[in-house]
Kinemage of the C-alpha trace (Angstrom):
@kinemage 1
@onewidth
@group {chain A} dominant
@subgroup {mainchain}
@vectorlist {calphas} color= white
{ca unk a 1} P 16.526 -31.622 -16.986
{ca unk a 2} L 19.249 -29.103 -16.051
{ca unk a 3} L 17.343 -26.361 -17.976
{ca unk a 4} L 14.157 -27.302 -16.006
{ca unk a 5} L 15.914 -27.149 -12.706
{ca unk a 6} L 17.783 -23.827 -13.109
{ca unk a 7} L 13.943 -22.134 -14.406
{ca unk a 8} L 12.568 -23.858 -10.768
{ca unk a 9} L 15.420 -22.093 -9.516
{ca unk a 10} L 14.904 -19.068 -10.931
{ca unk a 11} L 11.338 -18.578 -10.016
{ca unk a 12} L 12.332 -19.679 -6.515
{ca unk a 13} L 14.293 -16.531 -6.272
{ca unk a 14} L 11.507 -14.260 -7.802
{ca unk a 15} L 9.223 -15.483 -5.355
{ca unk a 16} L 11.922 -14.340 -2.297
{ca unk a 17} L 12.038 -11.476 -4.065
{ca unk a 18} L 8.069 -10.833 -4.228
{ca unk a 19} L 7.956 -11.698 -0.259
{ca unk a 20} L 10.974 -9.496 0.161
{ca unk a 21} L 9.139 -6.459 -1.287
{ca unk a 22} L 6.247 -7.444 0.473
{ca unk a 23} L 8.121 -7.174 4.107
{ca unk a 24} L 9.351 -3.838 2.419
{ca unk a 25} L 5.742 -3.083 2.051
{ca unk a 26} L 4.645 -3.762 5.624
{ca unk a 27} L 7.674 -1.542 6.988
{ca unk a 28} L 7.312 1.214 4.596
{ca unk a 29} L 3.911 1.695 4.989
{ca unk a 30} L 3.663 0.691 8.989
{ca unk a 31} L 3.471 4.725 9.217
{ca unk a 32} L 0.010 4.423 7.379
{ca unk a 33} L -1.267 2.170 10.418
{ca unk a 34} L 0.005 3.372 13.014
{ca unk a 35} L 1.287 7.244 12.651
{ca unk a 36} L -1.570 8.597 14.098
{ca unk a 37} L -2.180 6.313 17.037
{ca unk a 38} L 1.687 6.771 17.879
{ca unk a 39} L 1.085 10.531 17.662
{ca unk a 40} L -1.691 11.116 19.665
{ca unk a 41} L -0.215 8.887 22.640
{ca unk a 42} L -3.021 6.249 22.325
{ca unk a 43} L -0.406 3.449 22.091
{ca unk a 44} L 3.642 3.263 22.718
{ca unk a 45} L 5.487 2.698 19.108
{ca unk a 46} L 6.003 -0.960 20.190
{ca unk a 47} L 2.512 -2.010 21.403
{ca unk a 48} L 1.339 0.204 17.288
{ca unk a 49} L 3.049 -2.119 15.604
{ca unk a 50} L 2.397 -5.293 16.981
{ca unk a 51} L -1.375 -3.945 17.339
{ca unk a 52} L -1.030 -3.315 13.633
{ca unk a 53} L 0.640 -6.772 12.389
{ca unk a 54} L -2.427 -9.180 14.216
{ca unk a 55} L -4.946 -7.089 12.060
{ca unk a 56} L -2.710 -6.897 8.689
{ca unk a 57} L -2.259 -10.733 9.196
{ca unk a 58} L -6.508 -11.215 10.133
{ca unk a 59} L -7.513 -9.409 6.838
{ca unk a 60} L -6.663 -13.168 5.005
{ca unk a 61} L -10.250 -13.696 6.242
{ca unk a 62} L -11.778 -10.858 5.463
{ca unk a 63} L -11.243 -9.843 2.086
{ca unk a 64} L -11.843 -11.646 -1.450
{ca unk a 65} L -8.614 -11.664 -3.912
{ca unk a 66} L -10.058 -9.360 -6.318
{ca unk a 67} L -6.791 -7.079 -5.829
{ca unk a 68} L -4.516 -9.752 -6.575
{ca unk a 69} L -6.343 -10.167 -9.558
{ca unk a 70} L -6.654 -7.311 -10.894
{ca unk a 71} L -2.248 -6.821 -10.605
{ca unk a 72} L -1.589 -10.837 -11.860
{ca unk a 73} L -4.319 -10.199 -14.695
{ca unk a 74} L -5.474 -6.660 -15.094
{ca unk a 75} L -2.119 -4.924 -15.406
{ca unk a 76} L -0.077 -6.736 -18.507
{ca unk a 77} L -1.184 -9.320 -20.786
{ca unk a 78} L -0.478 -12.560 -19.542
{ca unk a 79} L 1.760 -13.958 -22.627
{ca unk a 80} L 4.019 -11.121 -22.175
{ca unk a 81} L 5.055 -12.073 -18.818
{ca unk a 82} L 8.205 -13.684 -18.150
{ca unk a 83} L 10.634 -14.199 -15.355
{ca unk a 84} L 12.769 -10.699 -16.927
{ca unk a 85} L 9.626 -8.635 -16.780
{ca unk a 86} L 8.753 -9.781 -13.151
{ca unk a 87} L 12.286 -9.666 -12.314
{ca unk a 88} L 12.376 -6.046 -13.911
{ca unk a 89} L 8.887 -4.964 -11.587
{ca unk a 90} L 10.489 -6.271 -8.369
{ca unk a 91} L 13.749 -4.477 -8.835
{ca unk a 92} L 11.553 -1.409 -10.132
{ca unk a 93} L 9.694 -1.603 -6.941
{ca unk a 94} L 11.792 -2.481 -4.617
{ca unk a 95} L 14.371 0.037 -5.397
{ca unk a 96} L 12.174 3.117 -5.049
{ca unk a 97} L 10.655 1.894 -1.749
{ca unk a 98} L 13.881 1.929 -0.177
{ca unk a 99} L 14.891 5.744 -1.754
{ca unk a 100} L 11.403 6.592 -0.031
{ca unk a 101} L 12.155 4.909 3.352
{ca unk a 102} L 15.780 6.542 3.583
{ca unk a 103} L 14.159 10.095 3.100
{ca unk a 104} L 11.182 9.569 4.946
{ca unk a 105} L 8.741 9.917 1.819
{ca unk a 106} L 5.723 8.582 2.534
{ca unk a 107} L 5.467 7.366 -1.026
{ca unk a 108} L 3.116 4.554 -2.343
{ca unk a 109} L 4.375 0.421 -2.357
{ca unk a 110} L 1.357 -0.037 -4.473
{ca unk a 111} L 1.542 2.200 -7.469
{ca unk a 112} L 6.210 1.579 -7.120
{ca unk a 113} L 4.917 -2.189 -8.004
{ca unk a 114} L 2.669 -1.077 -10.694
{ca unk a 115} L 4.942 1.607 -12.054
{ca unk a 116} L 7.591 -1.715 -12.060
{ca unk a 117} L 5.305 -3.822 -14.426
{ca unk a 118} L 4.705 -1.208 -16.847
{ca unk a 119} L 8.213 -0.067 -17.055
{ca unk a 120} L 9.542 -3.823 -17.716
{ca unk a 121} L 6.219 -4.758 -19.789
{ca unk a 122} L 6.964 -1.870 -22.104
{ca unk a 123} L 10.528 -2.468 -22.098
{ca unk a 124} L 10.030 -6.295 -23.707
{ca unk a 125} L 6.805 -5.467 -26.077
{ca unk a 126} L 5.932 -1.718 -25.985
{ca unk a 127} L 2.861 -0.318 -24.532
{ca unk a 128} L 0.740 -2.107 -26.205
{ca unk a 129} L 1.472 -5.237 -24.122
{ca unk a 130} L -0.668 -3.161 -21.128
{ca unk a 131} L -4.185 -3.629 -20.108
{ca unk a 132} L -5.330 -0.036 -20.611
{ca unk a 133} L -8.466 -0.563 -18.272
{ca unk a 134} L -6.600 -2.069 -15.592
{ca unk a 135} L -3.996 0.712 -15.502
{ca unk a 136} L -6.188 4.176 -15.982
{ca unk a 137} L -8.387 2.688 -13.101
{ca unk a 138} L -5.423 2.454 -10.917
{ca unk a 139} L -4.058 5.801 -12.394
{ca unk a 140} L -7.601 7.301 -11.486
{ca unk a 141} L -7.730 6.244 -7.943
{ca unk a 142} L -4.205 7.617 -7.220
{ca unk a 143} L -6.415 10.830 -7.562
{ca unk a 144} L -9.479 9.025 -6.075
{ca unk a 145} L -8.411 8.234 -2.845
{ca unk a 146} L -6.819 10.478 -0.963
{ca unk a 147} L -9.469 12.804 -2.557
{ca unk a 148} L -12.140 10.356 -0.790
{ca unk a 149} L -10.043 10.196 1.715
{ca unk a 150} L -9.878 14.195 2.867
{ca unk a 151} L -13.646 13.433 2.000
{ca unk a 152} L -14.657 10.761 4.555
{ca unk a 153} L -11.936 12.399 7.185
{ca unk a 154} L -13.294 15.799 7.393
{ca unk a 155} L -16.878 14.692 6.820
{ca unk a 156} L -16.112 12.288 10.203
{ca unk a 157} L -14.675 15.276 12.057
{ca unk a 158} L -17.615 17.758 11.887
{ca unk a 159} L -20.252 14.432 12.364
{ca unk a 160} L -18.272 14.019 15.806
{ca unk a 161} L -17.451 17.563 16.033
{ca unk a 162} L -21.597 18.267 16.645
{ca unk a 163} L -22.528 14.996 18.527
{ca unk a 164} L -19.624 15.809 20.940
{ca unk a 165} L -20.490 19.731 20.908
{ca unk a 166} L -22.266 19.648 24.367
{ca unk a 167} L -19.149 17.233 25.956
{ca unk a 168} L -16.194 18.826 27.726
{ca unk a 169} L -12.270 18.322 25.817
{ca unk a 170} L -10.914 16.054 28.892
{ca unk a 171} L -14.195 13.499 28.521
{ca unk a 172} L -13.856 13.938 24.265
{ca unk a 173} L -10.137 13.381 24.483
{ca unk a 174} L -10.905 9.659 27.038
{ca unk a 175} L -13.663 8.838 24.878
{ca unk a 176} L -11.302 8.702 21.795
{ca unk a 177} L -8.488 7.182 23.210
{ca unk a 178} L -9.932 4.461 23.210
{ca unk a 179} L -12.063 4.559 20.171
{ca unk a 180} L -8.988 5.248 18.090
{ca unk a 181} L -8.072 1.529 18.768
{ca unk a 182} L -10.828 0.468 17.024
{ca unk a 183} L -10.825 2.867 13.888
{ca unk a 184} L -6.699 2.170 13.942
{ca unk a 185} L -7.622 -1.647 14.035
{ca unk a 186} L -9.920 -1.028 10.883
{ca unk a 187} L -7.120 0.692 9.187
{ca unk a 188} L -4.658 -2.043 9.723
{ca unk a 189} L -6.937 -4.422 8.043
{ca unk a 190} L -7.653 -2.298 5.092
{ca unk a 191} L -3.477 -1.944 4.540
{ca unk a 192} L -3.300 -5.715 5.473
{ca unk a 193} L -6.238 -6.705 2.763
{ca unk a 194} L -5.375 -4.217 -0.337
{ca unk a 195} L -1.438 -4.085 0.407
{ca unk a 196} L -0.600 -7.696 0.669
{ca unk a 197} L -3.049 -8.632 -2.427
{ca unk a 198} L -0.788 -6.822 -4.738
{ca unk a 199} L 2.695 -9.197 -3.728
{ca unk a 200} L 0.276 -12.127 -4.136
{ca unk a 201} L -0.969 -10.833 -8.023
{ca unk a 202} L 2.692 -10.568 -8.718
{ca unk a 203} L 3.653 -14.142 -7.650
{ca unk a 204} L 0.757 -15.263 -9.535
{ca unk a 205} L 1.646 -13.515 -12.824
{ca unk a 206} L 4.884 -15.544 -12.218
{ca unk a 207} L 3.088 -18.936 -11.824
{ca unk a 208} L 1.160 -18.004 -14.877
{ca unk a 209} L 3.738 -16.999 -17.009
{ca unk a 210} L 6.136 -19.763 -16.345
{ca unk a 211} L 3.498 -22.515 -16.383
{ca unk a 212} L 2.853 -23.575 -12.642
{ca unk a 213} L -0.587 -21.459 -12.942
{ca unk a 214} L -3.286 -21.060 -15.497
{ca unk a 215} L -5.035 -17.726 -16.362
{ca unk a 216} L -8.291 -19.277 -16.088
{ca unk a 217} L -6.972 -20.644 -12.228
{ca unk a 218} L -9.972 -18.786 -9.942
{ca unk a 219} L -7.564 -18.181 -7.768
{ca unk a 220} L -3.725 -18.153 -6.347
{ca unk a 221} L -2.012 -21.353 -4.701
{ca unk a 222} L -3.060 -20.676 -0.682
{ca unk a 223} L 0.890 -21.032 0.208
{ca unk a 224} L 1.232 -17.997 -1.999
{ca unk a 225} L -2.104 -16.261 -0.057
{ca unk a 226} L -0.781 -17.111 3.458
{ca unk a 227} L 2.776 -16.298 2.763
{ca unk a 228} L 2.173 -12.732 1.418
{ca unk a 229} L -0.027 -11.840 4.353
{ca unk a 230} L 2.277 -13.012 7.147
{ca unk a 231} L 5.584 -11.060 5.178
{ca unk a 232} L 3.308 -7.780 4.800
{ca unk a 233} L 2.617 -8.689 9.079
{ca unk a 234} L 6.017 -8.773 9.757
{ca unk a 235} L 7.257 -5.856 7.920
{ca unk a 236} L 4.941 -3.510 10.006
{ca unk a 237} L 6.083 -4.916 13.234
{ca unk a 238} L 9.564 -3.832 12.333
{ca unk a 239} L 8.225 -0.609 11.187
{ca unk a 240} L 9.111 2.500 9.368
{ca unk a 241} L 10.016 5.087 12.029
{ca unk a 242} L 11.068 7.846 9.180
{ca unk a 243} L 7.712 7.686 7.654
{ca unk a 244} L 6.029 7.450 11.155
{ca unk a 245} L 7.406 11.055 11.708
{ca unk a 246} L 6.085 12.351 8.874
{ca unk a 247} L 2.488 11.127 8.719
{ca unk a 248} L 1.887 11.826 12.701
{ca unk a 249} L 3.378 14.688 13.164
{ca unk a 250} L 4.571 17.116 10.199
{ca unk a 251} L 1.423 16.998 8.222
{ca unk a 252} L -0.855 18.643 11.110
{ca unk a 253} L -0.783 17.885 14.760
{ca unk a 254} L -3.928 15.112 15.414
{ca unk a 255} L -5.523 14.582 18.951
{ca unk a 256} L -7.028 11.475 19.856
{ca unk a 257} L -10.614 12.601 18.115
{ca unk a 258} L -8.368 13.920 15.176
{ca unk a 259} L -6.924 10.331 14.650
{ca unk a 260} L -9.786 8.578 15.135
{ca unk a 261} L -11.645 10.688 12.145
{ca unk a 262} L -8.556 10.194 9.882
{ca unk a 263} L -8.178 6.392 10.405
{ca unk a 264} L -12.187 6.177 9.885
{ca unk a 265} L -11.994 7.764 6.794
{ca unk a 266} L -9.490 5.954 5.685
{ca unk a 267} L -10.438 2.574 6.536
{ca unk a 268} L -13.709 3.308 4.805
{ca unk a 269} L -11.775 3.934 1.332
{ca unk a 270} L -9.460 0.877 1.251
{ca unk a 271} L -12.180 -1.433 2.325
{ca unk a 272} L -14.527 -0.010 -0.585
{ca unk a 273} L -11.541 0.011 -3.008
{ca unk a 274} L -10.272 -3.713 -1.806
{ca unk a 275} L -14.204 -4.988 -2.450
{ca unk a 276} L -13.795 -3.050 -6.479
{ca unk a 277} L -10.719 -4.808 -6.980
{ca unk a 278} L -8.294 -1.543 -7.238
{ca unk a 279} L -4.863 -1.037 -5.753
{ca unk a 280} L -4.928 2.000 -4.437
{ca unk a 281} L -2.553 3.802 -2.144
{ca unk a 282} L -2.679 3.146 1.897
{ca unk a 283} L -0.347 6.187 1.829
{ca unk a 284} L -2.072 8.662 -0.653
{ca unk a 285} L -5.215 7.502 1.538
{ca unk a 286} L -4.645 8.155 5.007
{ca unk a 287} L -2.245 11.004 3.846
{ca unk a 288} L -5.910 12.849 2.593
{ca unk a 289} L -7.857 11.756 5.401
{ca unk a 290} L -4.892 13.523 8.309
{ca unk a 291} L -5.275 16.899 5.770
{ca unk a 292} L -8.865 16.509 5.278
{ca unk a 293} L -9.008 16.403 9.408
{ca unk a 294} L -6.557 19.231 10.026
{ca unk a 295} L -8.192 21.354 7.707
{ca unk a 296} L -11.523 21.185 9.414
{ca unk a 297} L -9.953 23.194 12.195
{ca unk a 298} L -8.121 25.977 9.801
{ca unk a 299} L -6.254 25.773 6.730
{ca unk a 300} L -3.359 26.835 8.810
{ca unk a 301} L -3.163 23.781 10.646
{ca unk a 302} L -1.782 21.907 7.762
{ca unk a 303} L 1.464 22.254 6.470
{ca unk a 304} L 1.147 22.747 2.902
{ca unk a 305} L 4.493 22.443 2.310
{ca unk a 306} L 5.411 18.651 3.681
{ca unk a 307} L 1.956 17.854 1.888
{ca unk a 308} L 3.207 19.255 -1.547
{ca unk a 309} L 6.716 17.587 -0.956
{ca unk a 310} L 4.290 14.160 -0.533
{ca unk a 311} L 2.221 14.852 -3.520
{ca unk a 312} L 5.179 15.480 -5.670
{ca unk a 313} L 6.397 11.962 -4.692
{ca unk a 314} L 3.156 10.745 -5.617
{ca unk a 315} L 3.756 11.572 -9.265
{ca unk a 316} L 7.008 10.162 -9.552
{ca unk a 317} L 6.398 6.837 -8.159
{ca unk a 318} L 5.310 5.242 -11.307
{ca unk a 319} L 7.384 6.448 -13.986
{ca unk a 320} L 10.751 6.758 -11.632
{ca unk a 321} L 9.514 2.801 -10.750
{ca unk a 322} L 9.133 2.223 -14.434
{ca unk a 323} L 12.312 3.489 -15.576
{ca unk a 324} L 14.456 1.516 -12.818
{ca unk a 325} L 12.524 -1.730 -14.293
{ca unk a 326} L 13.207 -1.409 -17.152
{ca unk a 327} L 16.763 -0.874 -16.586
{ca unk a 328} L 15.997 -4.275 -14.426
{ca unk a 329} L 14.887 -6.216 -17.216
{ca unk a 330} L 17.948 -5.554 -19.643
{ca unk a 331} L 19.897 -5.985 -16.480
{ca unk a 332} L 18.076 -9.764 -16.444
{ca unk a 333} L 18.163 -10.557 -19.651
{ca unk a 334} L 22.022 -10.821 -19.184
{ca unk a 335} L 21.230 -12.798 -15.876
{ca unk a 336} L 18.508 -15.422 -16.121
């Protein structure tokens, strides 16, 4: 009975943890959401994030769980799970989203988390313990979208860029203002539907593995569902204000029309990559779309430099993510 208790215990604690990381989530990528409308003026800091939480919280009824899926299922083989290896990806995880945050790295939650379950996976049973598919399609679309991304955002510019051609700056510029509420609203809900998906796939791999799930389960418990999305709501009200700085205002300066093309673009890749089941990269997303916007003006207009500084962080998320997991799940092995 004792032994029973302290396992309840234990996955009581991983679950705080998951939630934890998923408030982490919500602040570190707030930026994503609500850098550009912050930068352009649209909205005050405080009214971004609150505007930002209501539609990170509404994507529960938007989206299918095909995300959270794809990370409780699609990452590691089920039987290999265990409280260590999930203990292992949240400290992987969790660790290098708060090295991001105190730099200001606009780094990616999404691929920390994955980089945490292969690191620990492979640290209890060796690679071969992965789901190959599941990880080259989410090592493809680190590459994918923010590719799709500068796409979608530069494509958007010059479509408004010759509608608007005839209209003077001042009536563009009010125009946009308040269009940038909508595409920033769209955004929020992409982060809110692919972000929070990923926190729920972990909590599920941890009902699964510990008996209080079944891989053949269609879906997640809905206290698990409602949980994630609220935490993921709540860490963008409290917001990143580093990051914020960095995706609104080092990578290019954006006006009202220039935000409203990035967020557009944006929105349009999470929402396709949410309905595929992939968890991809709010960051690496709306991080192509601001370039792919500033560069439809001039190449100059971008600064190459903070961009390569964010790309490198891009490749180190999920081997430094995997190597502090599996440090984590020797570390548990001792604990649990």
């Amino acid at each position: 009975m004792a032994t029973v208790q302290a396992a309840f215990w234990v996955i009581v604690l991983l679950v705080a943890m998951a939630l934890v990381f998923d408030f982490m989530n919500g602040f570190h990528d707030a930026a994503n959401s609500i850098a550009t409308v912050v930068s352009t003026g649209v909205l005050k800091p405080g009214q971004a994030v609150v505007f930002a939480a209501f539609f990170n919280l509404a994507a529960v009824f938007v989206f299918h769980l095909g995300v959270a899926a794809t990370v409780g299922k699609g990452i590691a083989h089920p039987d290999v799970v265990d409280v260590n290896v999930v203990f292992g990806a949240l400290s992987g995880a969790i660790t290098w989203n708060l090295i991001t945050w105190y730099y200001g790295i606009p780094s990616s939650s999404s691929h920390a988390l994955v980089g945490g379950i292969v690191g620990a996976v492979i640290a209890k049973a060796g690679t071969g313990a992965l789901v190959a598919s599941g990880i080259w399609r989410t090592v493809l679309f680190i590459f994918v979208s923010p590719l799709l991304g500068f796409l979608l955002g530069s494509l958007m510019m010059v479509l408004v860029a010759w509608i608007c051609r005839k209209a003077t700056p001042s009536r563009v510029d009010r125009w946009f203002r308040r269009l940038q509420l909508v595409s920033a609203g769209a955004y929020s809900l992409g982060h809110g539907g692919n972000d929070a998906q990923k926190t729920i796939g972990i909590i599920w791999m941890l009902l699964i593995a510990t008996g209080y799930g079944a891989a053949t389960d269609p879906a997640p418990p809905t206290w698990s569902i409602v949980s994630c999305y609220t935490a993921i709501a709540f860490g963008t009200m409290f917001g990143g204000w580093r990051i914020v700085k960095t995706m609104g205002q080092k990578i290019t300066k954006l006006k009202p029309v220039g935000g409203f093309c990035a967020e557009t673009g944006g929105a349009l890749t999470l929402f396709m990559a949410t309905f595929l089941g992939v968890p991809v990269s709010t960051t690496h997303t709306i991080t192509g779309a601001i370039v792919g916007v500033g560069s439809t003006q001039r190449a100059s207009a971008v600064r190459w430099g903070v961009a390569g500084n964010i790309v490198w962080a891009w490749i180190l998320t999920i081997p430094a993510a995997a190597f502090v997991a599996a440090i984590g799940y020797w570390v548990s092995l001792r604990l649990f």
